[in-house]
C-alpha positions in Angstrom: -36.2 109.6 -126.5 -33.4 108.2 -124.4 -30.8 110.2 -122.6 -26.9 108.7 -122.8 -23.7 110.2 -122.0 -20.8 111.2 -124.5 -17.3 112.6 -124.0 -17.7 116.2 -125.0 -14.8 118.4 -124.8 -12.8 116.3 -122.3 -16.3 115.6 -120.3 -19.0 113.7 -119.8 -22.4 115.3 -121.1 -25.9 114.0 -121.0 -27.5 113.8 -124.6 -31.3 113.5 -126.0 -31.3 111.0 -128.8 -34.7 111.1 -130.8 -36.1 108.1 -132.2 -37.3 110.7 -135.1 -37.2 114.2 -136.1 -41.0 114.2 -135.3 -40.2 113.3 -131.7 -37.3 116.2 -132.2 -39.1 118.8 -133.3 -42.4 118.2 -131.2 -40.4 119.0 -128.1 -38.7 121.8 -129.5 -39.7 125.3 -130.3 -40.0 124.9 -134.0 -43.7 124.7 -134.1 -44.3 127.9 -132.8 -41.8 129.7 -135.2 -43.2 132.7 -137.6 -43.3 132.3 -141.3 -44.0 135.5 -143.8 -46.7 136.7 -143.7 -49.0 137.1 -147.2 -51.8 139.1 -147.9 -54.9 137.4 -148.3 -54.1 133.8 -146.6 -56.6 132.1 -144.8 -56.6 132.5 -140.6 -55.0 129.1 -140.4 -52.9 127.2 -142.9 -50.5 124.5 -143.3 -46.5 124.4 -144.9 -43.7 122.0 -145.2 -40.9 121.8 -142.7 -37.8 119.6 -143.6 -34.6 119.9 -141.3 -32.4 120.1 -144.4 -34.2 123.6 -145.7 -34.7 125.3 -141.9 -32.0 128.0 -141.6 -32.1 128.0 -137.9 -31.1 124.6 -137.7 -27.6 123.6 -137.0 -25.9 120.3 -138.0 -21.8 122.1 -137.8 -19.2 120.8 -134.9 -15.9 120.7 -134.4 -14.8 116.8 -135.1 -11.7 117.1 -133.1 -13.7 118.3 -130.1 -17.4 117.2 -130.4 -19.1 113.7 -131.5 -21.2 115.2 -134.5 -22.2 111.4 -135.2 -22.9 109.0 -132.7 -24.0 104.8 -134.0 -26.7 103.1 -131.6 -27.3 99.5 -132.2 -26.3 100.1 -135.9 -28.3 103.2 -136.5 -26.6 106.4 -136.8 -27.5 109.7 -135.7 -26.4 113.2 -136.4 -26.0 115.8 -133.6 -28.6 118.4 -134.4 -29.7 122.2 -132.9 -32.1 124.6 -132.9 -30.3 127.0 -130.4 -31.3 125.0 -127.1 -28.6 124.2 -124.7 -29.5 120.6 -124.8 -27.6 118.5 -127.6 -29.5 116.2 -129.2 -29.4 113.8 -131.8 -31.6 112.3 -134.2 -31.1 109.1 -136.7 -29.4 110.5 -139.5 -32.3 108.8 -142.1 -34.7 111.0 -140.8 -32.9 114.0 -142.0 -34.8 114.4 -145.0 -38.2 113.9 -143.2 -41.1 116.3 -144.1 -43.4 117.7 -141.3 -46.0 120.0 -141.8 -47.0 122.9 -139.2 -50.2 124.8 -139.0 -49.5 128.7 -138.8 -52.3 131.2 -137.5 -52.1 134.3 -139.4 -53.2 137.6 -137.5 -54.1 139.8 -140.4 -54.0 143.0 -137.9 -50.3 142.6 -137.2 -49.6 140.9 -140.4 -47.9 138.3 -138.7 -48.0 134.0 -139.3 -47.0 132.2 -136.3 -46.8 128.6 -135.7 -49.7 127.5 -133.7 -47.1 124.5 -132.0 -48.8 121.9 -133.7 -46.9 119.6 -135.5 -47.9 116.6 -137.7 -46.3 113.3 -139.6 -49.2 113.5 -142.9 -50.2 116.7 -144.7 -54.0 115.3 -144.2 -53.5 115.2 -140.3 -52.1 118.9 -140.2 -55.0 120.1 -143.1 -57.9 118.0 -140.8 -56.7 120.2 -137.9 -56.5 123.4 -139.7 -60.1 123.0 -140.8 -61.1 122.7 -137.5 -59.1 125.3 -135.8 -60.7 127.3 -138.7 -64.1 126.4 -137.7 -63.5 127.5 -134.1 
């Protein structure tokens, strides 16, 4: 991640620009989000997370205001949010990226919460499910 300054609003504003949606959402607090909860799932267990199907996550600005795409070296990147008061941006290409997060389910509250693990390969995040399982 680098940090540069844009014109926001009329002023100058530090920004985080990812090199990936990984990097993104390994800072941010989208591995520890909850999913719904199903009767009989296993203690720990792994989904899909894409930016593009994650209702939380906000891609809308004001064009006449706010810089909603920014180009670096010839790569573009798309001014993205998950409700932190840090703007970020990551390289629009990576939009479409699939993640996978490992959820513990606690079966007395009937509750599935990201453990904050987050992973690139659906065999990385299933090899440290199995273990977390085995704990």
């Amino acid at each position: 991640m680098i940090n540069i300054n844009i014109l926001l609003y009329g002023k100058v504003k530090q920004v985080d620009v990812h090199e990936s949606m990984f990097e993104y959402v390994k800072g941010s607090d989208i591995p520890y989000c909850e999913t719904n909860y199903i009767e009989g799932q296993p203690d720990y267990f792994v989904e899909e997370w894409q930016s593009v199907l994650d209702n939380d996550l906000y891609y809308e600005y004001d064009a006449m205001k706010e810089a909603g795409e920014i180009e670096i070296d010839g790569q573009k990147y798309i001014r993205i949010n998950r409700g932190e008061t840090q703007i970020n941006y990551v390289p629009a290409d990576s939009l479409i990226e699939t993640l996978y997060i490992i959820y513990h389910c606690d079966h007395d509250l009937r509750k599935c919460t990201g453990t904050g693990e987050i992973f690139q390969t659906e065999e990385e995040a299933e090899k440290r499910a199995s273990e977390l399982k085995g704990k």
